[in-house]
C-alpha positions as CSV (number, residue, x, y, z in Angstrom):
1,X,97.9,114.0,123.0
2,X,101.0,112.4,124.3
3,X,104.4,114.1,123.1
4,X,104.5,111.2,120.5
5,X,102.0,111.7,118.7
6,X,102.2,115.7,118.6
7,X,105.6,115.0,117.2
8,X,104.3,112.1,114.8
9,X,101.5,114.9,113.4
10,X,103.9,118.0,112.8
11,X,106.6,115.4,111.2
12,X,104.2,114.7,109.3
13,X,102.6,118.5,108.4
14,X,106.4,119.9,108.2
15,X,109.4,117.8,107.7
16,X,108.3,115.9,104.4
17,X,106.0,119.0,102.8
18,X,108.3,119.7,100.2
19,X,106.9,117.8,96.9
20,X,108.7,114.9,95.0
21,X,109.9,116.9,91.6
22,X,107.5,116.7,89.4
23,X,107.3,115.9,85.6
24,X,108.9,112.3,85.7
25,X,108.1,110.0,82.7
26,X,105.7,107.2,83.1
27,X,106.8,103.9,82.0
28,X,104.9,101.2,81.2
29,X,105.1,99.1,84.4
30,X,105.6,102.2,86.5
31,X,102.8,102.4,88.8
32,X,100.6,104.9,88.5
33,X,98.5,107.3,91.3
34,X,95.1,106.9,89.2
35,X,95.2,102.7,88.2
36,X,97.7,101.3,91.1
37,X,97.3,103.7,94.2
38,X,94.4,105.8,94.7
39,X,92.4,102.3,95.2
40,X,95.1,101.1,98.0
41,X,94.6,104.6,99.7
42,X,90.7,104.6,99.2
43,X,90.6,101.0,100.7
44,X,93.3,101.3,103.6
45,X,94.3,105.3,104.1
46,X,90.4,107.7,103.1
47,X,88.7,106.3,105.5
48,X,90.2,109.1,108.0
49,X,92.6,110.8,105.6
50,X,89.8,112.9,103.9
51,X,88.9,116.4,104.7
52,X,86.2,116.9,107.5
53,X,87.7,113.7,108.6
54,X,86.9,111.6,111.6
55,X,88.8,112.1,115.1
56,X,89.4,108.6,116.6
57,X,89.5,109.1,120.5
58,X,92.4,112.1,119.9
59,X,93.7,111.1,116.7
60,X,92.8,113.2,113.1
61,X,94.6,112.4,110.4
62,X,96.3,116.0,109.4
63,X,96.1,115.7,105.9
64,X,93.6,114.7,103.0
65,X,94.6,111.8,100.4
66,X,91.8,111.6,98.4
67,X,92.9,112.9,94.8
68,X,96.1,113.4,93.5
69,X,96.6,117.1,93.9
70,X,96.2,116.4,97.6
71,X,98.4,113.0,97.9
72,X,101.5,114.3,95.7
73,X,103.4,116.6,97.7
74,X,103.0,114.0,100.7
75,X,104.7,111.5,98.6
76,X,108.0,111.3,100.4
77,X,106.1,111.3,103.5
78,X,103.9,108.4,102.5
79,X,106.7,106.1,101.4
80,X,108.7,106.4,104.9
81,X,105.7,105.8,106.9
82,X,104.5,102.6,104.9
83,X,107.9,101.1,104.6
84,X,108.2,101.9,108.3
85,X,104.6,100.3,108.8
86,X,104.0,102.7,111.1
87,X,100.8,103.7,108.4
88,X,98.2,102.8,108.3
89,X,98.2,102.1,111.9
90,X,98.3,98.0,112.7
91,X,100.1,96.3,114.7
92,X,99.6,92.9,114.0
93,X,101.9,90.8,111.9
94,X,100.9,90.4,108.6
95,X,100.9,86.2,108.3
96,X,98.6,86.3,111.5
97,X,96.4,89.4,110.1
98,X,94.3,87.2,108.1
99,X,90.9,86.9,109.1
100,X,90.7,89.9,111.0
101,X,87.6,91.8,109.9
102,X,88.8,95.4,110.7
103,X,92.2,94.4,109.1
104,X,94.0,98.0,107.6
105,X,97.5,96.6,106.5
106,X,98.9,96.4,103.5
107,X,100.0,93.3,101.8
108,X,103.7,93.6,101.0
109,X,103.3,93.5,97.1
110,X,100.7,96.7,98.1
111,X,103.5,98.2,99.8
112,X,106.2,97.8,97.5
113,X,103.5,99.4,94.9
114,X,103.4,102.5,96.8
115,X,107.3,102.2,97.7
116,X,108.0,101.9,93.4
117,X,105.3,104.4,92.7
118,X,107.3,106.9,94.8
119,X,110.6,105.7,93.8
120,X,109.4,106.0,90.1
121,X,108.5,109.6,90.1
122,X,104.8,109.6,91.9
123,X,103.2,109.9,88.2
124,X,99.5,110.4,88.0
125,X,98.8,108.3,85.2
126,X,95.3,108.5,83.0
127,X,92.7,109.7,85.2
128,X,90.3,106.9,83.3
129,X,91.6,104.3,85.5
130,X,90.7,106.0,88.3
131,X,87.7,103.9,90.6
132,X,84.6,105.6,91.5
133,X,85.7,108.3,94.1
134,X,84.8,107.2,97.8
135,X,81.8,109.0,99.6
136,X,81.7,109.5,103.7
137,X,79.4,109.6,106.2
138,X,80.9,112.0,108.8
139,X,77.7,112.7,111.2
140,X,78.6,113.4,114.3
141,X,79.0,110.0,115.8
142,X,81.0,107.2,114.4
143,X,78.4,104.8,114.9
144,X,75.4,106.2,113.2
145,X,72.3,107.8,115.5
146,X,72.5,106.1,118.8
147,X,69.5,104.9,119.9
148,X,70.3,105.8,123.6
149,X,72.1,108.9,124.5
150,X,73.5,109.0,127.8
151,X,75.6,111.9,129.6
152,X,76.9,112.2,133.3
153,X,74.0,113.7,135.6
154,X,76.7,116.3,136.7
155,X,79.9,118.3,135.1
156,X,82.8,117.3,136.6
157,X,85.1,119.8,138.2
158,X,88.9,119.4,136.6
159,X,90.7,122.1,138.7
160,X,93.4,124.4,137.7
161,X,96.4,122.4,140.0
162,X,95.1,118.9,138.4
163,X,98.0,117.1,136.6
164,X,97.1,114.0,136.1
165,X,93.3,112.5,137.7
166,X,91.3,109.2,137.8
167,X,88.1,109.9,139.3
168,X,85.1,107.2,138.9
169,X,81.7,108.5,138.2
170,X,78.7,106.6,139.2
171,X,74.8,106.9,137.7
172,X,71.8,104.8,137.1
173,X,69.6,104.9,134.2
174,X,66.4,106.2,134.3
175,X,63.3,104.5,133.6
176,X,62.8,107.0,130.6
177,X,65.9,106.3,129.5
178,X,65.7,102.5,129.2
179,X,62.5,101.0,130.4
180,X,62.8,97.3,129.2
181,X,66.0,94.7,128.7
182,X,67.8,95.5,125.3
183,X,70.7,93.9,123.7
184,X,73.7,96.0,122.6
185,X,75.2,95.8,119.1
186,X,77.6,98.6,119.8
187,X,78.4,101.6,122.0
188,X,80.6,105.0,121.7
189,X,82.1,107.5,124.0
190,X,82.4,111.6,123.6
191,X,84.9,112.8,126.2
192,X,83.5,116.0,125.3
193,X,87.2,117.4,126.2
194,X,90.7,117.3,125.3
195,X,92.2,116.5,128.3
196,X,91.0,112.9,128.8
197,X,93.6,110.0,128.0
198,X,91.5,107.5,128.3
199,X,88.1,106.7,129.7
200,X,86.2,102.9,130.4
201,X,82.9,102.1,131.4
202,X,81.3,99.3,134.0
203,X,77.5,97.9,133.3
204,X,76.4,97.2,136.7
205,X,73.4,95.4,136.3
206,X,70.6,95.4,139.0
207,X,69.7,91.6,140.8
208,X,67.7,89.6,139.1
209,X,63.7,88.5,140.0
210,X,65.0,86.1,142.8
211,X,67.7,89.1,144.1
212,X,71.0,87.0,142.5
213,X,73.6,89.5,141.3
214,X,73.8,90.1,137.8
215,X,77.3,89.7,136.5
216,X,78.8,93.1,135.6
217,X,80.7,93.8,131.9
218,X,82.9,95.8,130.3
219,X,81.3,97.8,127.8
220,X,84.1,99.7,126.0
221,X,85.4,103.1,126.7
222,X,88.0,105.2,124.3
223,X,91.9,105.2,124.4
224,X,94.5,106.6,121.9
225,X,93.4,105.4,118.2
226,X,90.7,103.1,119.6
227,X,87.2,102.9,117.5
228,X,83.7,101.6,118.3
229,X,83.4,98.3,116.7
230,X,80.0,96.7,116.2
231,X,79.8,93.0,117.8
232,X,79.6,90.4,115.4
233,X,76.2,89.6,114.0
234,X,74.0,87.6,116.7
235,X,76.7,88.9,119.9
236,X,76.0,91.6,122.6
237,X,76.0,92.7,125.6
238,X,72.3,92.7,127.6
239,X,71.5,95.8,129.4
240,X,68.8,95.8,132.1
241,X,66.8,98.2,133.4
242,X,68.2,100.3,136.3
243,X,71.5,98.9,135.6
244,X,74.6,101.5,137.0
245,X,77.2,103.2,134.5
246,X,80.4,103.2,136.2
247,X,83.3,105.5,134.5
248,X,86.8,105.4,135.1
249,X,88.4,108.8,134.0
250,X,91.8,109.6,133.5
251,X,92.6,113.3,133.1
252,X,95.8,114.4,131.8
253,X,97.2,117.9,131.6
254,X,99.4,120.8,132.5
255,X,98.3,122.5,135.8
256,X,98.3,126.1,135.8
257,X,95.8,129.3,136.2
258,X,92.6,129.0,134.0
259,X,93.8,125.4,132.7
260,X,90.8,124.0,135.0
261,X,87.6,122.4,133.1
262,X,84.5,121.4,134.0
263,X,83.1,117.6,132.0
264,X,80.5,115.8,131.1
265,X,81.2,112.2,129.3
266,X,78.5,111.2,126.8
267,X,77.7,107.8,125.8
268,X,76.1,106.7,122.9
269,X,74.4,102.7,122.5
270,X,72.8,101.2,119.3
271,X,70.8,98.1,120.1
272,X,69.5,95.0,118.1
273,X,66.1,95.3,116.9
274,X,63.2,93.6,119.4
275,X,63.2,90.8,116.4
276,X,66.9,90.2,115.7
277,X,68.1,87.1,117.1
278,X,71.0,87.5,119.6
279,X,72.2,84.1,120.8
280,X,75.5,84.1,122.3
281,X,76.3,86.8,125.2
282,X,79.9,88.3,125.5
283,X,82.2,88.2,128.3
284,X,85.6,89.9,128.6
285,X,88.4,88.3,130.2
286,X,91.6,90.0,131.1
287,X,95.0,87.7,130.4
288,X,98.1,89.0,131.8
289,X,100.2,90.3,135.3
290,X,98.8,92.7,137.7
291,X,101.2,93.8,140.7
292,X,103.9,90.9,140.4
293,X,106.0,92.0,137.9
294,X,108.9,94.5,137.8
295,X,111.0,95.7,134.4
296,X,114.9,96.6,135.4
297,X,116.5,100.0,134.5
298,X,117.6,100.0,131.2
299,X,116.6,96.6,130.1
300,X,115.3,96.8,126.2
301,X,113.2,93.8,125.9
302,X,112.0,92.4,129.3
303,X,109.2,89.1,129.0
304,X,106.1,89.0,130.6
305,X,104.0,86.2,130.5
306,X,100.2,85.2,131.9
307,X,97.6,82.8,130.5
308,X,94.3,81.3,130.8
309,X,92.3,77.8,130.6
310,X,88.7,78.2,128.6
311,X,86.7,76.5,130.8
312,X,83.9,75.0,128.4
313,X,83.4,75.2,125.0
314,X,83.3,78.9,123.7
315,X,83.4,81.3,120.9
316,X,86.1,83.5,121.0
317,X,85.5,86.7,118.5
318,X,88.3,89.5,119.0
319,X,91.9,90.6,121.0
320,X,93.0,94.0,122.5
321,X,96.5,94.2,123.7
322,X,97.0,96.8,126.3
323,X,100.2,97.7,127.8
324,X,101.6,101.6,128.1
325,X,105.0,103.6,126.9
326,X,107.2,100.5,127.2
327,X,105.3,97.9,125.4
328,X,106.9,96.6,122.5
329,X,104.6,93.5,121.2
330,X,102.4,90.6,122.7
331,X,101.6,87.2,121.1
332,X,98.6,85.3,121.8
333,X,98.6,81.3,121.7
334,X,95.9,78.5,121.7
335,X,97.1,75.2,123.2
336,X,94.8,72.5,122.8
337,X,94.0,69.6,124.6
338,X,95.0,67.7,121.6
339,X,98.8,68.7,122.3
340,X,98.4,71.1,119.5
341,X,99.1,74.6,119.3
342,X,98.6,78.3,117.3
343,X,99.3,81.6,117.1
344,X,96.1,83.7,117.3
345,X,97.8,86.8,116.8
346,X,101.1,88.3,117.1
347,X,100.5,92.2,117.7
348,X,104.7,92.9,116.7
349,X,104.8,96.3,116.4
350,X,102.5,97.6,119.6
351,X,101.7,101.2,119.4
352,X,100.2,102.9,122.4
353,X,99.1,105.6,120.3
354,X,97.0,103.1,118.4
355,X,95.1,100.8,121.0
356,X,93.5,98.7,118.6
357,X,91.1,95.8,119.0
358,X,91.7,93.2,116.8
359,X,87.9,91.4,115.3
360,X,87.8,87.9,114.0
361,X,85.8,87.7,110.9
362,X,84.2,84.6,112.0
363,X,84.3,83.7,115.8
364,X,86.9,80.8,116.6
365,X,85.5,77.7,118.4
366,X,87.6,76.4,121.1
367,X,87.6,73.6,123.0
368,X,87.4,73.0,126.7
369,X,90.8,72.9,128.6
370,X,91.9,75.2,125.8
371,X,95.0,77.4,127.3
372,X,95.6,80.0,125.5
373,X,99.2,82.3,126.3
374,X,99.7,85.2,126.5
375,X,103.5,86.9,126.1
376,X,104.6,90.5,125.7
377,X,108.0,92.4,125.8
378,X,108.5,95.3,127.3
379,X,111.2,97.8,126.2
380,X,112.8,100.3,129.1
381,X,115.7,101.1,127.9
382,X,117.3,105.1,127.2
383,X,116.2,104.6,123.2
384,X,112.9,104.1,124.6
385,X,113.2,107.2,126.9
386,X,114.1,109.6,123.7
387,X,110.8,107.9,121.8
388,X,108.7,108.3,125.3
389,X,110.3,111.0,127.0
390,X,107.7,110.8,129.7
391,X,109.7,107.8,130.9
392,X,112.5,107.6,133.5
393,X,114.6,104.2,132.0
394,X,116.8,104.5,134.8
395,X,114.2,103.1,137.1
396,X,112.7,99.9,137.7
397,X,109.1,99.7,136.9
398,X,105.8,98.2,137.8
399,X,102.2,97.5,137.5
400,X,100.5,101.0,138.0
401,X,97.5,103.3,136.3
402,X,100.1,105.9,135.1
403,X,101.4,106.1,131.8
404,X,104.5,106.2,133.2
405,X,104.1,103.4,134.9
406,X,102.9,99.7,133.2
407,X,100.4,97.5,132.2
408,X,100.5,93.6,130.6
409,X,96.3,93.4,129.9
410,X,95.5,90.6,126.8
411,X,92.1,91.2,126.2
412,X,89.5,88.8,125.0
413,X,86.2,88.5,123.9
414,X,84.2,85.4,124.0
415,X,80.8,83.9,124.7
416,X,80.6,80.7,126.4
417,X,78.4,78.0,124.9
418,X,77.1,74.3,125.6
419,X,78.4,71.2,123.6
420,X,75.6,71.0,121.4
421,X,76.0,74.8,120.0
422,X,79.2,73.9,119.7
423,X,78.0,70.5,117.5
424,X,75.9,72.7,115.6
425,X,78.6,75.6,115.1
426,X,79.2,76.8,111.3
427,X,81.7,79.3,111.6
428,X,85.2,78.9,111.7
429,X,86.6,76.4,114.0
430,X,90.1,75.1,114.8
């Protein structure tokens, strides 16, 4: 966990802990914890903020918010972080949040409820109006029972001087581990340690019948605050027999005597039922700058710009922004061969503790010749430095794997199809 985020979670378990006084008077259009609040925390906030909650690659919420004896003395707390919009964790503005599936903002009039409920004296209000309490499944994976299990062959030795590692393991699947073609609703990663920052995996499929190459994909991996997300219904990824699993690691930690490790990544994979229909196959296209950019000492909100041109029709269905300490927001932008234009998303607040993918609710059609725009700003500048201080502001900085160093990656997710799926498309189209 980065210094960030250790200092985010004991601001949050020690600065605020002291209740809001208790015994205010409820008023008649005072909001109240039971009819006005619990169902904004049970919709947006219990989903991790429970007890026995989840850990999202590193991240566990540090306190439970499911009834009012737990939620009160965090009241203070609560109200700073929502006005802030640093909770719940979202990046995206709210008038281009719309239609995003996995959508956890609030709506401003469901902020300013909390903000008044606090200002007003956090009443409880009658417990009658409470809604049905919330149940969980915590198993132990995220997505449910995998239906393939995967782990590296081999532990992998983290020694005691390692500070900061990006090894890539290699392995095939075994025929008892996957003996026909099966398509891939979703997939999750166990780093199995505390010392990974962020892992990504490779499908490396094996040539076809006539010996043509197989395209490789992306299928995922974990960062700070990222969660498995199921593809949309009738979407996946294909994964062949023999195909390779290719890791990319990142280890980060303090060297030292007996701070050495050994690891062993496990992967779990749902897949489509043999007689569920999966008609579109997803790609993943990387938008942005690789080695040709450069961010001056000191300078607090340097552009950086890429794009791309959607070659045939296709059906674009999500967005993850990547970018490291410096990253301040990115904006994604469909121009049209019409000569009209949108914004797809503006990600304004970016958080690199919360690397979050961004699902359409119903895939967008787009047009051939379609460019869609990609811009971010990137913030290296000394009040970035006391936020991050793993940075050095008084150096210029460039593309490079480190934290430390940057990245400009605009993620997308689409499936290419022929005009007449595209004729025959119902979802959501531009």
């Amino acid at each position: 966990m980065s210094a960030r985020a250790l200092f985010r979670t004991v601001w949050l378990a020690t600065l605020l802990l002291v209740p809001v006084l208790a015994g205010a008077a409820e008023s008649p259009s005072a909001p109240t914890f039971y009819r006005d609040v619990l169902p904004l925390l049970q919709s947006h906030c219990q989903e991790c903020h429970h007890e026995g909650g989840p850990n999202i690659s590193g991240m566990k919420a540090p306190m439970s918010l499911v009834d009012y004896r737990d939620t009160r003395p965090w009241a203070k707390s609560i109200r700073k972080v929502v006005a802030d919009r640093e909770m719940p964790p979202w990046g995206a503005s709210w008038e281009t949040s719309h239609g995003i599936a996995n959508r956890r903002a609030l709506a401003p009039d469901q902020i300013d409820t909390i903000l008044r409920w606090v200002d007003q004296g956090a009443v409880a209000g009658n417990p009658d109006d409470a809604p049905p309490k919330k149940t969980f499944d915590d198993g132990s994976w995220l997505i449910g029972e995998p239906d393939l299990v995967v782990t590296m062959p081999e532990p992998l030795v983290v020694g005691d001087d390692v500070a900061d590692w990006q090894p890539y393991v290699t392995f095939k699947l075994t025929p008892e581990q996957l003996s026909e073609p099966r398509w891939i609703k979703v997939a999750e990663y166990k780093p199995n340690c505390d010392i990974i920052h962020h892992l990504t995996a490779t499908i490396v499929p094996p040539p076809d019948e006539d010996g043509n190459p197989r395209e490789p994909f992306f299928l995922g991996g974990i960062a700070t605050g990222s969660e498995p997300r199921e593809y949309p219904a009738g979407f996946g990824r294909l994964l062949h027999p023999g195909s390779e699993i290719v890791l990319s690691l990142h280890y980060n930690k303090e060297p030292g005597p007996g701070t050495g490790i050994e690891n062993q990544v496990t992967m779990g994979i749902k897949f489509y039922e043999p007689d569920e229909e999966v008609r579109y196959e997803l790609k993943q296209t990387r938008i942005g700058r690789f080695f040709d950019f450069e961010i001056p000492p000191g300078h607090g909100n340097w552009k950086i710009g890429g794009a791309m041109e959607i070659p045939q029709w296709a059906l674009l269905t999500s967005f993850s922004p990547h970018m490291h300490y410096r990253g301040k927001d990115m904006k994604y932008t469909a121009f049209y061969p019409d000569g009209t234009s949108e914004v797809l998303i503006d990600v304004d607040r970016y958080d690199f503790e919360w690397q979050i993918a961004y699902i359409l609710e119903e895939p967008r059609l787009m047009p051939p010749g379609t460019r869609i725009e990609v811009e971010a700003h990137m913030n290296n500048s000394a009040e970035r430095e006391r936020e991050f201080p793993e940075i050095d502001s008084s150096r210029p900085v460039g593309w490079g794997l480190l934290s430390t160093d940057e990245m400009m990656h605009g993620f997308i997710t689409w499936s290419p199809i022929d005009e007449d799926e595209a004729r025959n498309w119902g979802g959501q189209s531009r």
